[in-house]
C-alpha positions as CSV (number, residue, x, y, z in Angstrom):
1,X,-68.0,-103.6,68.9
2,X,-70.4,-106.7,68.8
3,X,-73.1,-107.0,71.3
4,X,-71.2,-110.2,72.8
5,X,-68.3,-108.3,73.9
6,X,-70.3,-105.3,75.0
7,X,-72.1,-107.9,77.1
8,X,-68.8,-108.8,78.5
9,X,-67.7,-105.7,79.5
10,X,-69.9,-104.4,82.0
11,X,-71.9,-105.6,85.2
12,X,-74.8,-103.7,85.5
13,X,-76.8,-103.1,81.9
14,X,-78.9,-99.9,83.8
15,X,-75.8,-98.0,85.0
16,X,-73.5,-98.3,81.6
17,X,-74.6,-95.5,79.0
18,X,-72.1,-96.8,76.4
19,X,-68.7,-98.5,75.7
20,X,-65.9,-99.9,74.1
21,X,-63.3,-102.2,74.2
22,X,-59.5,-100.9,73.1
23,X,-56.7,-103.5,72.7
24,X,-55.0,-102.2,75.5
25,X,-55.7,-103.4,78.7
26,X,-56.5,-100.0,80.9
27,X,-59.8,-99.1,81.2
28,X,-60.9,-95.3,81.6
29,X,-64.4,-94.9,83.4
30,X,-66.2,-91.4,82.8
31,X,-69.3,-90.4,84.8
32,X,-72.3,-88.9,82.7
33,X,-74.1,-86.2,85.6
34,X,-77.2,-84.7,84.4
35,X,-78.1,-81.7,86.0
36,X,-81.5,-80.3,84.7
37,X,-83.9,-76.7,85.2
38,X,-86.9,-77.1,87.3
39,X,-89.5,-78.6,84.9
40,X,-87.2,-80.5,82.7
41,X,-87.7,-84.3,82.3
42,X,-84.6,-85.7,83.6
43,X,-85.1,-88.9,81.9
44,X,-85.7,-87.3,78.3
45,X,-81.8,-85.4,79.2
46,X,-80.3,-88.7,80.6
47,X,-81.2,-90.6,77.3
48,X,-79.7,-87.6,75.6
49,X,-76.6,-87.9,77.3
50,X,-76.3,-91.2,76.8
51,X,-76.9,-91.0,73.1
52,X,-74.1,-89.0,72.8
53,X,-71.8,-91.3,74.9
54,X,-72.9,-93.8,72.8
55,X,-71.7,-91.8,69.1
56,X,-68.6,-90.9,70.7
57,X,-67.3,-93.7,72.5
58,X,-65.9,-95.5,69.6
59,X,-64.1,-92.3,68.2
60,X,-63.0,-92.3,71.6
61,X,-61.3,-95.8,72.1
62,X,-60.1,-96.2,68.6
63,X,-57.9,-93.0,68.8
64,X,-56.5,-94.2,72.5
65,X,-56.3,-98.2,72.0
66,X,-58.1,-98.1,75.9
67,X,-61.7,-99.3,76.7
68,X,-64.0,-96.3,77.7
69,X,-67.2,-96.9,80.0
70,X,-69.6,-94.4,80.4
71,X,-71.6,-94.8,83.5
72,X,-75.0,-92.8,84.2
73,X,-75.7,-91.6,87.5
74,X,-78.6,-90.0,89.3
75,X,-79.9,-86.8,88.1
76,X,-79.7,-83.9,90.2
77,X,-82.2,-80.3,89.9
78,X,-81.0,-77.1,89.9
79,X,-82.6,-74.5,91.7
80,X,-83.4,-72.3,88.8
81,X,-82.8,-71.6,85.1
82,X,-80.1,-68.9,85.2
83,X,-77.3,-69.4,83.4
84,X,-74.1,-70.9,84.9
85,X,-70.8,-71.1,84.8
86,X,-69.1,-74.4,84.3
87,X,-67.1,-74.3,87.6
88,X,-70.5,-74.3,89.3
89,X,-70.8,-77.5,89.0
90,X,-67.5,-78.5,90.1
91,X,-69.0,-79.3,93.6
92,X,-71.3,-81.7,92.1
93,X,-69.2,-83.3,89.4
94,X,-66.0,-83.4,92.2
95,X,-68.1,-85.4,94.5
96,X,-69.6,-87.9,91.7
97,X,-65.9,-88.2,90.7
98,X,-64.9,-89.3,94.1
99,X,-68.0,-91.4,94.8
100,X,-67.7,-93.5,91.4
101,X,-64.8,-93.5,91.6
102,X,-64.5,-91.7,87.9
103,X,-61.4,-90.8,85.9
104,X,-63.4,-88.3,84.0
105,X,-66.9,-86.7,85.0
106,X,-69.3,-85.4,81.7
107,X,-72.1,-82.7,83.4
108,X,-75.1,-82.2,81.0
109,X,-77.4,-79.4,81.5
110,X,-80.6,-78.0,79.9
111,X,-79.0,-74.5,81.6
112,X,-77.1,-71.5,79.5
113,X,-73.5,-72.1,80.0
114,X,-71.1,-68.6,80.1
115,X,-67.6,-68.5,79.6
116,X,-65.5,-66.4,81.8
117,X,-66.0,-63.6,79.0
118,X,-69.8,-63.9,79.7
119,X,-70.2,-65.5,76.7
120,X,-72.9,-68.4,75.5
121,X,-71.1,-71.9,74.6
122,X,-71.9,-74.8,73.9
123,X,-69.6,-76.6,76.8
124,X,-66.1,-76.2,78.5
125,X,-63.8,-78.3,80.0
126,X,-61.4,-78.5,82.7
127,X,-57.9,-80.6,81.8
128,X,-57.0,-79.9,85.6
129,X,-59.7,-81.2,87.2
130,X,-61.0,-83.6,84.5
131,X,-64.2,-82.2,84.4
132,X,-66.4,-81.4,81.2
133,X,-69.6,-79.8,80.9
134,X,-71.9,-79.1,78.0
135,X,-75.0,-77.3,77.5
136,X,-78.5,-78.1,75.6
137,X,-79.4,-74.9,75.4
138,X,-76.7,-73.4,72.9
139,X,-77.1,-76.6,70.7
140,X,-80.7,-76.1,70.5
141,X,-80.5,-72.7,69.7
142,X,-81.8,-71.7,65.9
143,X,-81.5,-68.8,64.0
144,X,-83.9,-65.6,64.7
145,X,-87.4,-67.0,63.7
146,X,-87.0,-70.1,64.1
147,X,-88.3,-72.6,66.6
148,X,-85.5,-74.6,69.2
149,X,-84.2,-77.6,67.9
150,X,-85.4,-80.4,69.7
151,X,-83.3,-83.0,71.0
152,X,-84.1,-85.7,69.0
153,X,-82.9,-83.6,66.3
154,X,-80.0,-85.4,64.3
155,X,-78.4,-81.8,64.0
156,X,-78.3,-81.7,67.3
157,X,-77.5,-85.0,68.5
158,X,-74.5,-85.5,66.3
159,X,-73.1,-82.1,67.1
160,X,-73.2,-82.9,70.9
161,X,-71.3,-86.4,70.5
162,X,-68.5,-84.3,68.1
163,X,-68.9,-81.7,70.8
164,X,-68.2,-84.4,73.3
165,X,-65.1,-86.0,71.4
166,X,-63.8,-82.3,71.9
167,X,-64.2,-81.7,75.3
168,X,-62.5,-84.7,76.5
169,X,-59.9,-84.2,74.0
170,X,-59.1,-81.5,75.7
171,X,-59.0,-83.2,79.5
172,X,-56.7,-85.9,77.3
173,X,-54.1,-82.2,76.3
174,X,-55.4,-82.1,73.2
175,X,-55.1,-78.6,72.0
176,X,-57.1,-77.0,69.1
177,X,-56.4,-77.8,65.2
178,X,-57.5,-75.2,63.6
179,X,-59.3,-75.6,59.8
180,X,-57.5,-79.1,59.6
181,X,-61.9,-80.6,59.4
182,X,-61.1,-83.0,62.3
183,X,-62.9,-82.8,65.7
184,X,-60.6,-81.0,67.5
185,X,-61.2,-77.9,65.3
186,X,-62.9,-74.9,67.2
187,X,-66.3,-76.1,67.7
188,X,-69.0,-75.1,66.2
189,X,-72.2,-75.8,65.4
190,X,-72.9,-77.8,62.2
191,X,-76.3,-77.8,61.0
192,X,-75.3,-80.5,58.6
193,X,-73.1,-82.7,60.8
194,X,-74.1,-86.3,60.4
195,X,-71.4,-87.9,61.8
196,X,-68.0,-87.3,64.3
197,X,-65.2,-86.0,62.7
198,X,-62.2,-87.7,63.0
199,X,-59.3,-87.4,65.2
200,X,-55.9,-86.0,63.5
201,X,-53.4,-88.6,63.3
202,X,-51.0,-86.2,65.3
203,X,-53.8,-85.6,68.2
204,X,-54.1,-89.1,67.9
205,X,-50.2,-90.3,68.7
206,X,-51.1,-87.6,72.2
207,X,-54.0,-89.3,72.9
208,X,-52.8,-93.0,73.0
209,X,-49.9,-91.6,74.8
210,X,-51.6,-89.3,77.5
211,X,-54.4,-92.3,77.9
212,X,-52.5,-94.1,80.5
213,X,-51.7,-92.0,82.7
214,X,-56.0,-90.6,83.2
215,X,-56.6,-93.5,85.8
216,X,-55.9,-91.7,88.7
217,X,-53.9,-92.7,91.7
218,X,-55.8,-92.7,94.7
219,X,-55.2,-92.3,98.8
220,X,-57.0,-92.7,101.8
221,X,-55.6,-90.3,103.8
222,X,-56.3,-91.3,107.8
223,X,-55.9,-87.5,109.1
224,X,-55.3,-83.7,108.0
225,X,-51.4,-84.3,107.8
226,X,-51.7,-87.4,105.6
227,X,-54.3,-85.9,103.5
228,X,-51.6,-82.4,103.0
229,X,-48.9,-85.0,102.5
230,X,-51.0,-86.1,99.6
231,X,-51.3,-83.6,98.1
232,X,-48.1,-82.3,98.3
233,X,-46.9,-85.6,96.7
234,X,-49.5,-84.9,93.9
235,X,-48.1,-81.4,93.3
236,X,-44.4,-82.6,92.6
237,X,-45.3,-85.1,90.4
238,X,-47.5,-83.0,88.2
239,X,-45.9,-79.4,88.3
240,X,-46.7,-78.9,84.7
241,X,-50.5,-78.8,84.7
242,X,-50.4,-76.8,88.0
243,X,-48.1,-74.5,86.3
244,X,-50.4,-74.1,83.2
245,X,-53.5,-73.5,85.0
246,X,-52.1,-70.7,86.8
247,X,-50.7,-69.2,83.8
248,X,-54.1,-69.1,82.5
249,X,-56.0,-67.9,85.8
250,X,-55.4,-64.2,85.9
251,X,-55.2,-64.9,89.6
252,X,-53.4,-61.5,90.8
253,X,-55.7,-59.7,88.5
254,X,-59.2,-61.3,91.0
255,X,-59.4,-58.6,93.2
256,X,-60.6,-56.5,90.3
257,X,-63.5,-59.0,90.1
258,X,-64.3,-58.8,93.7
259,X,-64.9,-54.9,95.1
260,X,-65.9,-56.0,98.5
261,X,-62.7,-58.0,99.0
262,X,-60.6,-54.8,97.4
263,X,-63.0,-52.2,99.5
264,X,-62.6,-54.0,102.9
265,X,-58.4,-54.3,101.9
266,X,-58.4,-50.4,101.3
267,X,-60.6,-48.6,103.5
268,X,-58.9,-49.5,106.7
269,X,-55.4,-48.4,105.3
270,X,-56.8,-45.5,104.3
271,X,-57.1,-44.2,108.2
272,X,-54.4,-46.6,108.2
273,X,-51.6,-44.4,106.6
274,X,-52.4,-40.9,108.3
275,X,-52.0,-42.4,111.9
276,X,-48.5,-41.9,113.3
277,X,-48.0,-45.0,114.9
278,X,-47.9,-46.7,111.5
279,X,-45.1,-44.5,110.2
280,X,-43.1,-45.2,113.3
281,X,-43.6,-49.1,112.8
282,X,-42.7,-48.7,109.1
283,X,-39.9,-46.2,109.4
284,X,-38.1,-48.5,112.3
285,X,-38.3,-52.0,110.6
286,X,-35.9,-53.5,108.7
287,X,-36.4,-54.2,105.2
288,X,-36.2,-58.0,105.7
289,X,-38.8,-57.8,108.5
290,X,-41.2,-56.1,106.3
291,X,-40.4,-58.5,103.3
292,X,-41.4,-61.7,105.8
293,X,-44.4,-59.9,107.1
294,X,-46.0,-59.4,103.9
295,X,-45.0,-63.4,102.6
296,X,-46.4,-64.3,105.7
297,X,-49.8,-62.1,105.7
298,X,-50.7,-63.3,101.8
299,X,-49.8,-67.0,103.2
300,X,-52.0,-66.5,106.1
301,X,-55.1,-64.7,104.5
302,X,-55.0,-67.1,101.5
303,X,-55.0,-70.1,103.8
304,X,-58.1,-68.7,105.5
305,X,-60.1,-67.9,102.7
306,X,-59.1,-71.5,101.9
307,X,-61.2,-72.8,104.5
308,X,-62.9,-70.0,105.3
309,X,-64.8,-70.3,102.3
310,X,-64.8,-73.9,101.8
311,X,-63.3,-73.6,98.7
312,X,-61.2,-77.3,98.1
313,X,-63.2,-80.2,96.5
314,X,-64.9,-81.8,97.0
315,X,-66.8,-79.8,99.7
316,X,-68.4,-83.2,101.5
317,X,-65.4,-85.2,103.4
318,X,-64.8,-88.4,101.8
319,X,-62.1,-91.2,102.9
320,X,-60.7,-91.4,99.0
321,X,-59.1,-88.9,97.3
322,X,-57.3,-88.7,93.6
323,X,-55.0,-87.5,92.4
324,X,-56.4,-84.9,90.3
325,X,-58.6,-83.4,92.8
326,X,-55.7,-83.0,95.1
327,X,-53.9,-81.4,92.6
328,X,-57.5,-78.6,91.9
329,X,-57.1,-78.4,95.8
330,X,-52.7,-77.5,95.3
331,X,-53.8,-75.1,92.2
332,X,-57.0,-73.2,94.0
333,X,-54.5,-72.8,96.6
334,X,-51.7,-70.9,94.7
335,X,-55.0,-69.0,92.8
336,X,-55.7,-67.6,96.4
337,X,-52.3,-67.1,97.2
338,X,-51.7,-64.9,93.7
339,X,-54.8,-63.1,94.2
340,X,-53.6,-62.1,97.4
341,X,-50.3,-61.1,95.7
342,X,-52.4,-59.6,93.2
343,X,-54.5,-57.5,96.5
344,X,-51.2,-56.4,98.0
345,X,-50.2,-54.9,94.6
346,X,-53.2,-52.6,94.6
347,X,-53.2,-51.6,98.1
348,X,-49.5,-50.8,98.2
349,X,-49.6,-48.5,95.2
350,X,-52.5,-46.6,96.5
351,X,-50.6,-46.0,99.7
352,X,-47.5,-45.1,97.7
353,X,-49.1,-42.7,95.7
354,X,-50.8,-41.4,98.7
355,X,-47.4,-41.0,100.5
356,X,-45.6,-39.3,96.7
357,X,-48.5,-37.3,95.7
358,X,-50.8,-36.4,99.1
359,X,-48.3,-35.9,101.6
360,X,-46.3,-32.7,101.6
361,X,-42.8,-33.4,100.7
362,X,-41.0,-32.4,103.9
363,X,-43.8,-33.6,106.3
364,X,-42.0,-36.8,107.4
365,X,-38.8,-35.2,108.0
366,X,-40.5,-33.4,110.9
367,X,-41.5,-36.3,112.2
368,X,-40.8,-36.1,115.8
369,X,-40.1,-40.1,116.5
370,X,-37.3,-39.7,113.5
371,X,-34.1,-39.9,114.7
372,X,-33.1,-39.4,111.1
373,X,-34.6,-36.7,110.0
374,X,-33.7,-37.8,106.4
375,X,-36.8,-39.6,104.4
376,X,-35.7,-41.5,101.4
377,X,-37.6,-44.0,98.4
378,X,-36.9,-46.7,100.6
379,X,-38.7,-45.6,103.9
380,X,-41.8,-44.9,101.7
381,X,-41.7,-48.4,100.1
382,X,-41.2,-50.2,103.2
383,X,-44.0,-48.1,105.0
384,X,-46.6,-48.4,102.4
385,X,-45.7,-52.0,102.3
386,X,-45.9,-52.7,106.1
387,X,-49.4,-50.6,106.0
388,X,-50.4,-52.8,102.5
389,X,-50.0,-56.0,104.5
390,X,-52.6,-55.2,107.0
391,X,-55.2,-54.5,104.2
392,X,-54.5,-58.0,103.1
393,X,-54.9,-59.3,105.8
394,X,-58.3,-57.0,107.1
395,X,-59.7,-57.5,103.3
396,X,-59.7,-61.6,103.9
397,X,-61.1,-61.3,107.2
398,X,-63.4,-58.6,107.0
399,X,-64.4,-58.7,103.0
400,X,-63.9,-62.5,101.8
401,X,-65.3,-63.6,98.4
402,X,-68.7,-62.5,97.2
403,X,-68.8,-66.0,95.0
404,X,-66.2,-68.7,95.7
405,X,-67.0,-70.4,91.9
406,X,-64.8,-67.2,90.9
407,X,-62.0,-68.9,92.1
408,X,-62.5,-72.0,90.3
409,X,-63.2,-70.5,87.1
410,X,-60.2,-68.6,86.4
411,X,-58.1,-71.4,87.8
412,X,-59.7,-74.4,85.8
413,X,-62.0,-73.5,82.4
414,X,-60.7,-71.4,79.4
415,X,-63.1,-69.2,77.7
416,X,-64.0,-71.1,74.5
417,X,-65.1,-74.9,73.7
């Protein structure tokens, strides 16, 4: 693009990292966050950043026939140098998304950046929530013996705009190609890499087509019920990429991840199931009763973790809200709402094995409170059920979540670039 029509297509010169015009008249803005260690020169890491807006952006417009702006914004200071998670920088890149507004938010950090395997990559991205985030720190890395890589290494900086093309590839749907040499290949580090790969003809085709529907629609709700009608209106007309990012969450398996939401679920059934009242209760219910107890006890403690623990985005209130961070908000929801599921699961078959293995066999047929002295399967289900719902219920109130990015990770990032 000539330096006329670059002139032409932005207002302020200080705020635009890079950008180019597409034939087709739709425009996708995408907000370049730098988030930087203690000590780091932010400016040295914005210019980075926008470097690598800069490489890309033409890859970029040429494969979706749209104009792509890449806007810089303020850099922000973590606390420390510890590694992170990509989903903790949801909060930040949520807000930024909302405040721009953005159709795609790019988070660069000089900060290690784990998968949800615990492993070092170089960035990950978030098709849900439109979010990417890549990390300095695995591209500078060298082999044993050797010094970093420096930034201004071409190495480096061409790597992190192919790295780049990748990411948001993948918030366009793009899946991965594998040994087909074009830039949606598994990333990896290319000491030799001068250039950006190209984009496979097939990707391509997805990309021009998926492009026009990234500008998101946006509300301003004027209350709680018109912000929920939002975002039910958000789920229904995007069921697929809710329904994906659950399939890839692992949500009922989250307990497992959190002991003191598990240990506050099971140690009060464990008094719990030896105390008589709680026998007579779950011997004299009706199955149906018990069924709607437990749907409504997973509803109830995932809605108050929910809030409880702040955990929809963005955190700060704001009077616009888009589409795809209503529909984050809908799928951290049903995360909460499986891991619950997931927490009723465990508890129950504790309980159950408790009630098979523990108990003597003929101990509840001399119940006195039975009128039927006969104890099948079913009264042991429903009782160990009935009991279960109460751990639910006692581990969201009592335990909660040790770290609420948990949530978000499973739900939003895979576990490779």
């Amino acid at each position: 693009m000539t330096d006329a029509s670059r002139a032409g297509c932005h207002g302020d010169p200080e705020l635009v990292a890079a950008e180019c015009a597409g034939p087709v008249d739709l425009e996708i803005d995408v907000g370049l966050l730098v988030t930087h260690a203690p000590g780091t020169d932010p400016g040295r890491l914005q210019s980075f950043a926008a470097q690598a807006a800069e490489d890309a952006v033409d890859e970029l417009s040429s494969a979706t026939d749209v104009t792509w702006r890449f806007y810089l914004e303020d850099p922000a200071q973590l606390s420390d140098h510890d590694r992170r998670r990509p989903s903790e920088f949801l909060d930040r890149a949520t807000h930024r998304m909302v405040e721009g507004p953005y159709d795609v938010v790019v988070v660069v950090t000089d900060v290690p950046l784990v998968s949800s395997r615990e492993r070092f990559v170089p960035g990950l991205s978030s098709p849900l929530s439109r979010v990417a985030v890549v990390s300095t720190r695995n591209l500078q890395s060298a082999p044993r013996g050797e010094p970093l890589r420096s930034l201004d290494d071409e190495a480096v900086r061409w790597n992190a705009a192919t790295l780049l093309v990748h990411l948001v590839g993948h918030v366009l749907g793009a899946r991965h190609r594998d040994a087909d040499g074009g830039v949606m290949e598994p990333f990896a580090f290319a000491p030799n890499r001068r250039d950006v790969p190209p984009i496979d003809a097939d990707v391509e085709a997805r990309l021009h087509r998926i492009a026009g529907e990234i500008p998101a629609t946006e509300a301003h709700p004027r209350g709680p019920l018109s912000r929920l009608a939002f975002h039910a209106r958000s789920a229904v007309g995007n069921p697929g990429q809710i329904w994906q990012a659950l399939g890839n969450s692992r949500a009922p398996l989250l307990p497992l991840s959190l002991p003191k939401l598990s240990t506050a679920a099971v140690t009060p059934t464990l008094v719990i199931v030896f105390s008589a009242e709680s026998w007579d209760v779950g011997f004299h219910m009706s199955n149906v009763t018990a069924a709607l107890f437990a749907v409504a006890s997973i509803l109830v403690a995932a809605v108050y973790l929910l809030f409880s623990q702040n955990l929809s985005f963005p955190r700060k209130r704001h009077r616009v809200v888009t589409e795809h961070t209503a529909l984050v908000n809908v799928t951290v929801f049903f995360v909460l709402v499986l891991a619950m599921l997931g927490l009723f699961g465990l508890v129950w078959g504790i309980i159950l094995v408790i009630e098979l293995v523990v108990f003597p066999p003929n101990l509840m047929s001399n119940w006195p409170s039975l009128e039927d002295p006969a104890v099948d399967l079913v009264d042991l289900v429903r009782t160990s059920a009935f009991i279960s719902t109460i751990g639910v219920l006692s581990g969201a109130l009592a335990g909660g979540l040790e770290s609420r990015t948990i949530v978000s990770h499973l739900t939003l990032f895979p576990d490779r670039p």
